[in-house]
C-alpha positions in Angstrom: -16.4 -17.0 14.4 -16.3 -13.2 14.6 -13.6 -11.4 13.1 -13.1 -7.4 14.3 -10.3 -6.2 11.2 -8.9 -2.9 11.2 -7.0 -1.2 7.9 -6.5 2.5 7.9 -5.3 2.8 3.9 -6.3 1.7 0.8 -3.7 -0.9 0.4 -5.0 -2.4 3.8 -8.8 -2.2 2.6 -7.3 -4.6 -1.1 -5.1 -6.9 0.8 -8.1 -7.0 4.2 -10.8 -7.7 1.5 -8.8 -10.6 -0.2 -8.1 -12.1 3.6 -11.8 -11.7 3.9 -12.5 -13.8 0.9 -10.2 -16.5 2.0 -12.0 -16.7 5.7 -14.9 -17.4 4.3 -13.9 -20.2 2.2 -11.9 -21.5 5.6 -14.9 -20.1 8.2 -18.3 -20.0 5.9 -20.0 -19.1 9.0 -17.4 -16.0 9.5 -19.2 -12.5 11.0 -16.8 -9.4 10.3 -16.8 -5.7 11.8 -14.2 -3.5 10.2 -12.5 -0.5 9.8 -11.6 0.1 6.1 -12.8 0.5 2.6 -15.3 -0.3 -0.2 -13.9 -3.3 -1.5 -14.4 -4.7 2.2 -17.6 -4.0 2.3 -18.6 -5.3 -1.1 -17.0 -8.9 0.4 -19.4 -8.6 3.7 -20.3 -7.3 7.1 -20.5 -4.3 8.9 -18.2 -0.9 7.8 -17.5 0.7 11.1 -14.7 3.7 9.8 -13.7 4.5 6.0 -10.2 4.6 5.8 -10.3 8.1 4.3 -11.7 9.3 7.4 -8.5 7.9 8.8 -5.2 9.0 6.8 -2.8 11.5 8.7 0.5 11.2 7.2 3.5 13.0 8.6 4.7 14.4 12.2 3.1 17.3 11.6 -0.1 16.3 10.3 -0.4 13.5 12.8 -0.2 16.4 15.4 -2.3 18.5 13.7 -5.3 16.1 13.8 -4.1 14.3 17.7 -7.6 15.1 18.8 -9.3 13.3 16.2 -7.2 10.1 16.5 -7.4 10.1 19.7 -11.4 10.5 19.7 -10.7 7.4 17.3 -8.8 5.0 19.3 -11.7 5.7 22.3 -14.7 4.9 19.9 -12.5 1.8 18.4 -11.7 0.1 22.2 -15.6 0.5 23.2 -16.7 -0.9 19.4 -14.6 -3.5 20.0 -15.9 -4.2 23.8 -19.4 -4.3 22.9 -18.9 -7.0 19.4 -16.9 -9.0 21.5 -14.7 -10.6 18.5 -13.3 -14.3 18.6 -9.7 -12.6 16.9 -8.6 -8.9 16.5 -6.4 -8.8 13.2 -4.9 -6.0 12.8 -3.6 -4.9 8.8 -0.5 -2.7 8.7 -1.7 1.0 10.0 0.8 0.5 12.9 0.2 4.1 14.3 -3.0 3.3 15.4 -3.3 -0.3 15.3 -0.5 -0.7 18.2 -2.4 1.6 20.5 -5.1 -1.2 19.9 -3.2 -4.1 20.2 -2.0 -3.1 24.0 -5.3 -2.7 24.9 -7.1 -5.4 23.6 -4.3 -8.0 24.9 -4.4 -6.6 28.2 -8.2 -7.3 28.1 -7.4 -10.8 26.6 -8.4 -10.9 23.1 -6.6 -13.1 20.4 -4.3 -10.7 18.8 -3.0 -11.1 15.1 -1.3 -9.0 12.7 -0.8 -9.3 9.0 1.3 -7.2 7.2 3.9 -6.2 9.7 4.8 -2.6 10.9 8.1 -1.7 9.1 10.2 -2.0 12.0 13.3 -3.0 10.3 12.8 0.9 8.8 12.3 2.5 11.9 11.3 2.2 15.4 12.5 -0.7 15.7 12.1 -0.4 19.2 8.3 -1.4 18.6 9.8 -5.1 19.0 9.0 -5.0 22.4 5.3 -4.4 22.2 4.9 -6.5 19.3 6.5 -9.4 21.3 3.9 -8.7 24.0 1.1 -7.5 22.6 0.7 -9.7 19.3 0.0 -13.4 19.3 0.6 -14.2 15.5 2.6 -12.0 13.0 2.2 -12.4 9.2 4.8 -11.0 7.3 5.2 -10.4 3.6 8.5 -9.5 2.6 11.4 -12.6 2.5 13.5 -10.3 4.6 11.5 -9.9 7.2 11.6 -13.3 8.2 15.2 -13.4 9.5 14.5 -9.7 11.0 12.2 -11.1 13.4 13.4 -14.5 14.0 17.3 -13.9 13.9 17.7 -10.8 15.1 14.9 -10.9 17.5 14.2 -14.1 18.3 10.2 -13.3 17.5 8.9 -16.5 15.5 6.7 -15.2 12.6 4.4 -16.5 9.7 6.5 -15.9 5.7 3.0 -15.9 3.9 3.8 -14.5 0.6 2.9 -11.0 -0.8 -0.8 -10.4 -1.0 -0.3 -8.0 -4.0 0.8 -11.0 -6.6 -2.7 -12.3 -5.5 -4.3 -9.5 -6.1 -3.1 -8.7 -9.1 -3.8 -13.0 -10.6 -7.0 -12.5 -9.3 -8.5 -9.1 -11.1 -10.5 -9.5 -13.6 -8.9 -8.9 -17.8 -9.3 -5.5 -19.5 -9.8 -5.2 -23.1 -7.2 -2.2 -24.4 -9.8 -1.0 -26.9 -12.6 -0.9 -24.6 -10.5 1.0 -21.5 -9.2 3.7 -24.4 -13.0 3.9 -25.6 -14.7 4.3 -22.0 -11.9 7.1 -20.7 -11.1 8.7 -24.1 -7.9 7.6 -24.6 -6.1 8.1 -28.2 -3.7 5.0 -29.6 -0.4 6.6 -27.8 1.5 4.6 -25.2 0.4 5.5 -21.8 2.5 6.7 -19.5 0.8 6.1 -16.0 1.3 8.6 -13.2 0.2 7.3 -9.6 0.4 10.3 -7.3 -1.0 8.5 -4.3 -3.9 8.1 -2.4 -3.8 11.4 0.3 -4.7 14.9 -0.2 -1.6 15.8 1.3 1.0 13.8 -0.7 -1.4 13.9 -4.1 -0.8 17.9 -3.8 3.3 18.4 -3.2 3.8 15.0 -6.1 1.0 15.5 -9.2 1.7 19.4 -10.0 5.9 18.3 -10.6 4.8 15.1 -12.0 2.5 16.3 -14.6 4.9 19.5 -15.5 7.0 17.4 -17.7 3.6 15.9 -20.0 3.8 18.4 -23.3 7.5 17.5 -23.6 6.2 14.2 -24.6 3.8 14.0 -27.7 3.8 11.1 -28.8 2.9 9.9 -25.1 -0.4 10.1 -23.3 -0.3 10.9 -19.5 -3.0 9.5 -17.5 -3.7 10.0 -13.6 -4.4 6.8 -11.4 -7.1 8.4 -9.0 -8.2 7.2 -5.7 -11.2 5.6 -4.7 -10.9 7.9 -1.7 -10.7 11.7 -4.1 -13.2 13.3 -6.0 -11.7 14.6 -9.8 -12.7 17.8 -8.5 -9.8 17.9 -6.8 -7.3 16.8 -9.0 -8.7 18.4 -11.5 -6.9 21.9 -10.2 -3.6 20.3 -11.0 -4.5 19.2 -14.4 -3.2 22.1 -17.2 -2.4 20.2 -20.3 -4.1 19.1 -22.5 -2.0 15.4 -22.9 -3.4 14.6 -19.4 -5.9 12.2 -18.8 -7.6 10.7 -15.8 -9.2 7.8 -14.8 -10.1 6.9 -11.4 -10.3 4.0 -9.3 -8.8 1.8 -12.0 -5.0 1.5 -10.9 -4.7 -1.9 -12.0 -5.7 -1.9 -15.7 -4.4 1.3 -16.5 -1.1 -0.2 -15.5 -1.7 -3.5 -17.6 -1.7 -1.3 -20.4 1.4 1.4 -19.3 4.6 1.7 -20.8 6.0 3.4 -17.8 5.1 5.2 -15.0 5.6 7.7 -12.3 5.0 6.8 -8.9 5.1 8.4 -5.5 7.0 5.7 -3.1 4.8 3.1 -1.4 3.0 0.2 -2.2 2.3 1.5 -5.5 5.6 1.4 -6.3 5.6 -2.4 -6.3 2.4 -2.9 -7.7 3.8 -1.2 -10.7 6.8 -3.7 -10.9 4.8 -6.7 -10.6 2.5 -5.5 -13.6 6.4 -5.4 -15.5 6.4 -1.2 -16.0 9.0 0.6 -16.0 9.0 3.5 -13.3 10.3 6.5 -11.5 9.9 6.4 -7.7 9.0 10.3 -6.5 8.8 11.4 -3.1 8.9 15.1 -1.3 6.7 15.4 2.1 6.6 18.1 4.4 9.7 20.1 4.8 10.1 19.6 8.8 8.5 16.1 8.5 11.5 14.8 6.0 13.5 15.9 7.8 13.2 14.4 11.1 12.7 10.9 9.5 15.5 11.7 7.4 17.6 11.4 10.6 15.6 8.2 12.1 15.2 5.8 9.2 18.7 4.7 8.2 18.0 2.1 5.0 19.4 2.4 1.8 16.4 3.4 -0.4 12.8 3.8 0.1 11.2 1.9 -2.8 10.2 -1.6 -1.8 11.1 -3.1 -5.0 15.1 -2.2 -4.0 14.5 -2.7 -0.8 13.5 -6.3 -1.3 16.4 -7.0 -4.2 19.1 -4.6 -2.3 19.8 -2.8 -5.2 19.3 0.4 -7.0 16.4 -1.6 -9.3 14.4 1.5 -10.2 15.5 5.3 -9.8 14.2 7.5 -6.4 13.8 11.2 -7.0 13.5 12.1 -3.3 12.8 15.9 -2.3 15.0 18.3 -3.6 15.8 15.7 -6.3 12.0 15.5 -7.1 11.8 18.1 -9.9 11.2 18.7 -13.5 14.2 18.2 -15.0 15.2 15.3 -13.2 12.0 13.8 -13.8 12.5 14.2 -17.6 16.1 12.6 -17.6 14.8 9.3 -15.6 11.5 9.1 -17.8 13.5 9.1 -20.9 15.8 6.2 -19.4 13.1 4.1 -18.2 11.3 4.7 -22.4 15.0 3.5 -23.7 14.7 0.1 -25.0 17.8 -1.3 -23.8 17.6 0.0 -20.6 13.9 -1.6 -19.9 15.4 -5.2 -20.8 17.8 -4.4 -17.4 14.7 -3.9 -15.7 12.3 -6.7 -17.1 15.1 -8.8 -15.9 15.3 -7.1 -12.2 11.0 -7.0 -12.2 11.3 -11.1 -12.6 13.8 -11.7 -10.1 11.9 -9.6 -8.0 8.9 -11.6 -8.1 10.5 -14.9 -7.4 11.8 -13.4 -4.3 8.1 -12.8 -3.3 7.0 -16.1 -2.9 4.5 -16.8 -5.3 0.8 -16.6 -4.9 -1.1 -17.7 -2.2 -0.3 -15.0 0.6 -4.4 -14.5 1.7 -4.8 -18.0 2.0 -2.1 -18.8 3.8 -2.9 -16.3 6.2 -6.7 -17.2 6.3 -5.7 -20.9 7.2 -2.9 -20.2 10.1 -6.0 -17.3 11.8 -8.5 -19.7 11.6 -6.7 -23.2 12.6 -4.9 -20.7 15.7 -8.7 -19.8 16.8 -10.0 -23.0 17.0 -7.8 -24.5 19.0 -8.6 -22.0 22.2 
């Protein structure tokens, strides 16, 4: 069969490669063109767009570059045309991806999604073109589950979260041997995961890493992207108790004692490795905003969005500054508040489903396919 897979981020190119993996096992014979990342192409097939040509985040960033994405959404429909795929599936990036998904069920391809559009945060209005426009939904979070079926009467795959996969599958570091190969001393880490976009990497590392020679008998180390040279976050860098390491989220926090994280996936990444955090955000002035006003849930972590609870602190613009940052830090390093949070952190992962997400989802695409 041939598989046409778009992801626009870096969490879509980790959880699209794992899917990947688990097709072949179910499809040996499986022929994939994608939009993505590296670790997509090190499973196989043909790289038609790197995400990082891709990211736009914000109103007005996404308006800044329209041209662009449009020009992309063009090239993508005639791509598509000329491979002529068995199944479109279609991996969060809902921006562009729903453009897509019109289209190419209006010209009668098999549509799927895995890892649904956050509706249920905003525009929830997108209901109606999922309804039409996408044959099978995968979902991740328990929650999302009644959203769709209860509320709107959509019938959706629960497949688990791809992430505790991810994480069961990577391969063991050795502490002494990642503090040897990046030059790290004996001195708890403290990880700080500024994100994976010029744009949000530059308004969250400088206030992150303004806080690091308060704390001496900690070592601050910076979770680069696959997708950034350290030239560039180099400029941000001014203290000597900084480290950096790059495209080695994962085992740098397998060996944290807390962290600092801009909100996003990474944020439950960091949970499900057990680390204690601080959730930061602060995005464009005129962008916040607006969304302010649209997006009415409760927090904007998905680790207390999935418990409903204040689990781990958000410093959220204004909020987002040294000082603040200090306080939380030296909660989330007190001893007896980290056993509250171990305890939350377990919970939390119990409410996730357990592992198995990619294969789940590999199965239900392929068995769907072969029946047309």
């Amino acid at each position: 069969m041939k598989y046409y897979i778009i992801a626009g981020e870096a969490s879509g190119d980790l959880h699209a490669s794992n899917l990947m993996k688990a097709i072949k096992k179910t499809d040996p014979q499986a022929d994939f063109r994608f939009w993505g990342g590296d670790l997509m192409q090190r499973i196989g097939g043909t790289l038609v767009k790197h995400y990082r040509d891709l990211a736009f985040m914000g109103f007005i960033e996404v308006l800044m570059n329209l041209k662009t994405i449009l020009n992309n959404i063009k090239f993508c429909k005639e791509d598509i045309t000329k491979y002529r795929p068995d199944v479109l599936i279609f991996v969060d990036y809902p921006g562009f991806n729903m453009r897509i998904s019109k289209w190419a069920k209006e010209e009668g391809y098999k549509t799927h999604y895995y890892i649904s559009p956050q509706i249920w945060a905003w525009k929830e209005n997108r209901i109606k073109a999922i309804k039409r426009d996408v044959d099978e939904m995968y979902v991740i979070l328990p929650f999302e589950k009644d959203f769709y079926e209860k509320k709107h009467q959509y019938p959706v795959h629960f497949v688990g979260h791809p992430l505790i996969d991810a994480i069961a599958n990577r391969e063991q570091v050795y502490p002494d041997d990642f503090r040897k190969e990046n030059k790290l001393d004996e001195r708890p880490i403290i990880a700080i995961l500024p994100g994976s976009r010029k744009q949000e990497i530059t308004k969250m590392l400088s206030v992150m890493l303004s806080i690091a020679d308060s704390y001496k008998g900690y070592q601050f180390v910076i979770a680069g992207a696959p997708s950034q040279e350290y030239e560039f976050y180099k400029q941000f860098i001014g203290s000597a108790n900084v480290h950096f390491v790059t495209n080695k989220t994962y085992d740098l926090l397998s060996l944290s004692e807390a962290a600092l994280v801009t909100s996003g996936t990474a944020t439950l990444e960091t949970a499900l490795f057990k680390v204690p955090e601080v959730v930061c955000y602060k995005g464009n002035w005129f962008s916040y905003q607006i969304a302010k006003r649209i997006i009415t849930l409760k927090y904007i972590s998905l680790v207390n969005l999935i418990m409903d609870k204040p689990v781990v602190t958000e410093l959220i613009q204004s909020d987002f500054n040294s000082r603040r940052l200090k306080e939380e830090l030296d909660k989330v390093l007190d001893p007896d508040h980290r056993k509250k949070i171990f305890l939350d952190y377990y919970e939390l992962e119990k409410k996730l489903g357990g592992k198995g997400a990619s294969m789940n989802t590999a199965k239900l695409i392929c068995n769907s396919i072969s029946k047309k």
